[in-house]
N, C-alpha and C positions, 0 to 999 in steps of 0.2 A: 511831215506834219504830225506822225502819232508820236516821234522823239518830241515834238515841241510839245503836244499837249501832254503828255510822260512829264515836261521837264516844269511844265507851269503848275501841273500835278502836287511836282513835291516842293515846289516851290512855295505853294498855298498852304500845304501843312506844315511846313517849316515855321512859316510864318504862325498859323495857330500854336502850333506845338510853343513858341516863345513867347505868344500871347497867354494862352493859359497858364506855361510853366510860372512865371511872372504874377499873371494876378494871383496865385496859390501862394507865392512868396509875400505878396504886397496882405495881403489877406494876414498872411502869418506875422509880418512885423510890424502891422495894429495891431492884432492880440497883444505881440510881447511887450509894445509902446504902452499899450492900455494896464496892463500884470505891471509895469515901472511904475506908473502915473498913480496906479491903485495902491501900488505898495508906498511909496510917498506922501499921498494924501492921508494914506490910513493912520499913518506913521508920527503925520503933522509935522513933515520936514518942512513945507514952505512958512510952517509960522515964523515971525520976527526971530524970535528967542533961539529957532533952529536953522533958520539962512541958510549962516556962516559956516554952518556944518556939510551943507548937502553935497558939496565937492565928494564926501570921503563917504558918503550913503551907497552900500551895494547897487540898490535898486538902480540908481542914474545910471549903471553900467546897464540895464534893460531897456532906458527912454534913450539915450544912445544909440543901440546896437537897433530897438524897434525903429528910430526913427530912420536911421541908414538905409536898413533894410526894406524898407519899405518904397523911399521916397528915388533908393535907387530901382525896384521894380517898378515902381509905377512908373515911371521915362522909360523903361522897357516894355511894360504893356501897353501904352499909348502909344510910345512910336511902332510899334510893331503892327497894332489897331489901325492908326492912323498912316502908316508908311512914313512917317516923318524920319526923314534924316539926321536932323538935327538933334532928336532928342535920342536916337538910336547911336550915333556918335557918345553920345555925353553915356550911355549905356555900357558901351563895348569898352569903353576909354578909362570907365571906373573899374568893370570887371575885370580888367587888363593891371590896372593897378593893382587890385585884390590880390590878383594868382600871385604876382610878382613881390608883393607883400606876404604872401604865407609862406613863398618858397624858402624867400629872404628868412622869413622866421623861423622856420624848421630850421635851416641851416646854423644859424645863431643860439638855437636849443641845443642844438647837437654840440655845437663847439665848449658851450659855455655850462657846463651841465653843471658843474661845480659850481660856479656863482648861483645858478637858477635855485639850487637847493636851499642855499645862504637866503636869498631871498623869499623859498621857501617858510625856512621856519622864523625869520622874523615876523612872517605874516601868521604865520599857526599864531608865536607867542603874543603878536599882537593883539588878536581874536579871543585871545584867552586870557589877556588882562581885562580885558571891555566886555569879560563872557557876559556878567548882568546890567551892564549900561546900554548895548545894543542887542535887539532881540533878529537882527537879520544874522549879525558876526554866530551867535549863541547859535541859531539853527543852522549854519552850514556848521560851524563848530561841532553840533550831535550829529550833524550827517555821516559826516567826515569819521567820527568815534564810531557810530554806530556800522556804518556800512566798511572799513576798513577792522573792525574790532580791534581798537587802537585805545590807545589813553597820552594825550600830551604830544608835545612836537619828538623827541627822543626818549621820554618814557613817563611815566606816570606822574614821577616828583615835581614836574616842571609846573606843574598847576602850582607849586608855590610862587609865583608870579603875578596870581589872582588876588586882589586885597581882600577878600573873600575867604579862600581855599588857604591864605597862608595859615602856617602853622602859629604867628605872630598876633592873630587876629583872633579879636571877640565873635563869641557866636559859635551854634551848631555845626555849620561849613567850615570851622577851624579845623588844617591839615585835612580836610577831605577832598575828595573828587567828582566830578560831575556824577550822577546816574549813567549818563551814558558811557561811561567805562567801566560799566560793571558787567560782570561774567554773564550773571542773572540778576538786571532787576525786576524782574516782573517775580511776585510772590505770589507764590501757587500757577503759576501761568497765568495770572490776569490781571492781577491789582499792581502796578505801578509802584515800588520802590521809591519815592528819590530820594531816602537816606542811606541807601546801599552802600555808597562810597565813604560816607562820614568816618574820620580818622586813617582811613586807608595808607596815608602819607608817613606815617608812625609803624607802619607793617615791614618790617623785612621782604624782600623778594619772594622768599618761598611763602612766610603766610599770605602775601597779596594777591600769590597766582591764584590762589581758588576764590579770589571775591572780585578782583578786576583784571582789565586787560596791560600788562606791564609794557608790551613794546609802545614805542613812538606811532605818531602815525603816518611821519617822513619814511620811516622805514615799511610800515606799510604801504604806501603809495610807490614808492620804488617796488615792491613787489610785485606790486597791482600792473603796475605798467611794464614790466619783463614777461609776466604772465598773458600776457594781450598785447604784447608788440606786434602781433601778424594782424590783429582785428584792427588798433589802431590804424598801422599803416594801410590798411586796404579800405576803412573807411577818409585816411588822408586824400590816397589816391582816386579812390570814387568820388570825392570832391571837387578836386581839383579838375577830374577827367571831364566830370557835367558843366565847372567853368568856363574850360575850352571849350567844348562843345558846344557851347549857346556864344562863345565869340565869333566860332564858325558859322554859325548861322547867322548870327546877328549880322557880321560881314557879307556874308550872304544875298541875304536882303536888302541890304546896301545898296548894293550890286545891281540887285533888277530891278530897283526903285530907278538910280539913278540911270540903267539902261534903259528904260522906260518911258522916262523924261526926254530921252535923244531922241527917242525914235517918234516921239511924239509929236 
């Protein structure tokens, strides 16, 4: 009798522990649904005029991923709530697909590392013809410069690709560079630059090292990520581990629902 009340014990937290893990989840992919919806609207992609566009809108990758994320926890904290099987199956059966999806994926990074990059910098140079027609591409575009201290996909000149930054083109930003591949643009430490980079493009290598950053930022981010291969991978595997983890339970539960039912 104390094994059973022991075993019905952890059987009831099990049960909460997947209830709450879940609605923390489902909680969290409304925000990111709502941070998508908000960046859209803000944006006025659903006008006429902008539709046609909103396939290739960053943001949709947030109402996506919030709306996933969410709609697959909530059948998880419901059934779990509820003990329902049915919707506890439809839980365990996604998550299942999930793991076997990212393994799949890792595996396919790994093989494919050379293509990944090719499609890498198509996307940097994508981002950086469209740097002032989309204001989402332009801010991961400073991120990316700023927090790698990078300038361009392989090095600084490729902002000639910008109708903007070309050297071909009218205007101030002719042959120059964003601010954010500049060594310093903050003047004095406070006042924001952003004609730091102007003409940069016309610099030889050695006068540009002292006004911006010359490497790519492919070659930055390959850095980035040999430097933190043990952080990556241990946040992969922490992932992965809490996925099973909650199939075990989730199975689990299964279990005593439908033993439950027999004995009833």
């Amino acid at each position: 009798h104390s094994y059973q009340r022991y075993s019905n014990c952890i059987d009831c937290l099990l049960k909460y522990l997947l209830f709450f893990s879940n609605l923390l989840f489902t909680v969290l992919g409304l925000v990111v649904l709502a941070l998508g919806l908000w960046g859209l609207i803000n944006k006025e992609s659903f006008a006429q005029e902008k539709i046609g566009q909103i396939t290739t809108d960053p943001m949709l990758v947030f109402v996506v991923l919030g709306l996933v994320l969410s709609i697959l926890c909530l059948s998880g904290c419901v059934g779990a709530l509820r003990e329902n099987c049915c919707l506890l199956q439809v839980f365990s059966a996604t998550v299942l697909v999930l793991v076997a999806a990212q393994v799949l994926a890792a595996i396919v990074a790994y093989s494919f590392q050379g293509q990944i990059e090719g499609y890498l910098r198509s996307g940097m140079l994508a981002a950086m013809v469209h740097y002032q027609d989309d204001l989402d591409l332009r801010f991961i575009t400073d991120e990316i410069q700023i927090g790698l201290q990078c300038c361009g996909a392989d090095n600084y000149r490729d902002w000639e690709v910008n109708m903007y930054y070309n050297c071909s083109a009218p205007g101030v930003l002719s042959c120059g560079v964003p601010a954010t591949c500049c060594v310093d643009p903050l003047e004095n430490g406070t006042v924001w630059n952003s004609q730091c980079g102007v003409g940069s493009q016309q610099l030889d290598e050695f006068s540009a090292q002292s006004v911006i950053f010359l490497g790519g930022c492919l070659g930055g981010m390959s850095r980035w990520i040999e430097q933190h291969t043990g952080l990556i991978g241990a946040v992969g595997i922490v992932l992965l581990g809490v996925q099973i983890i909650t199939l075990f339970i989730t199975t689990r539960l299964m279990d005593n629902i439908q033993c439950s039912k027999a004995t009833s």
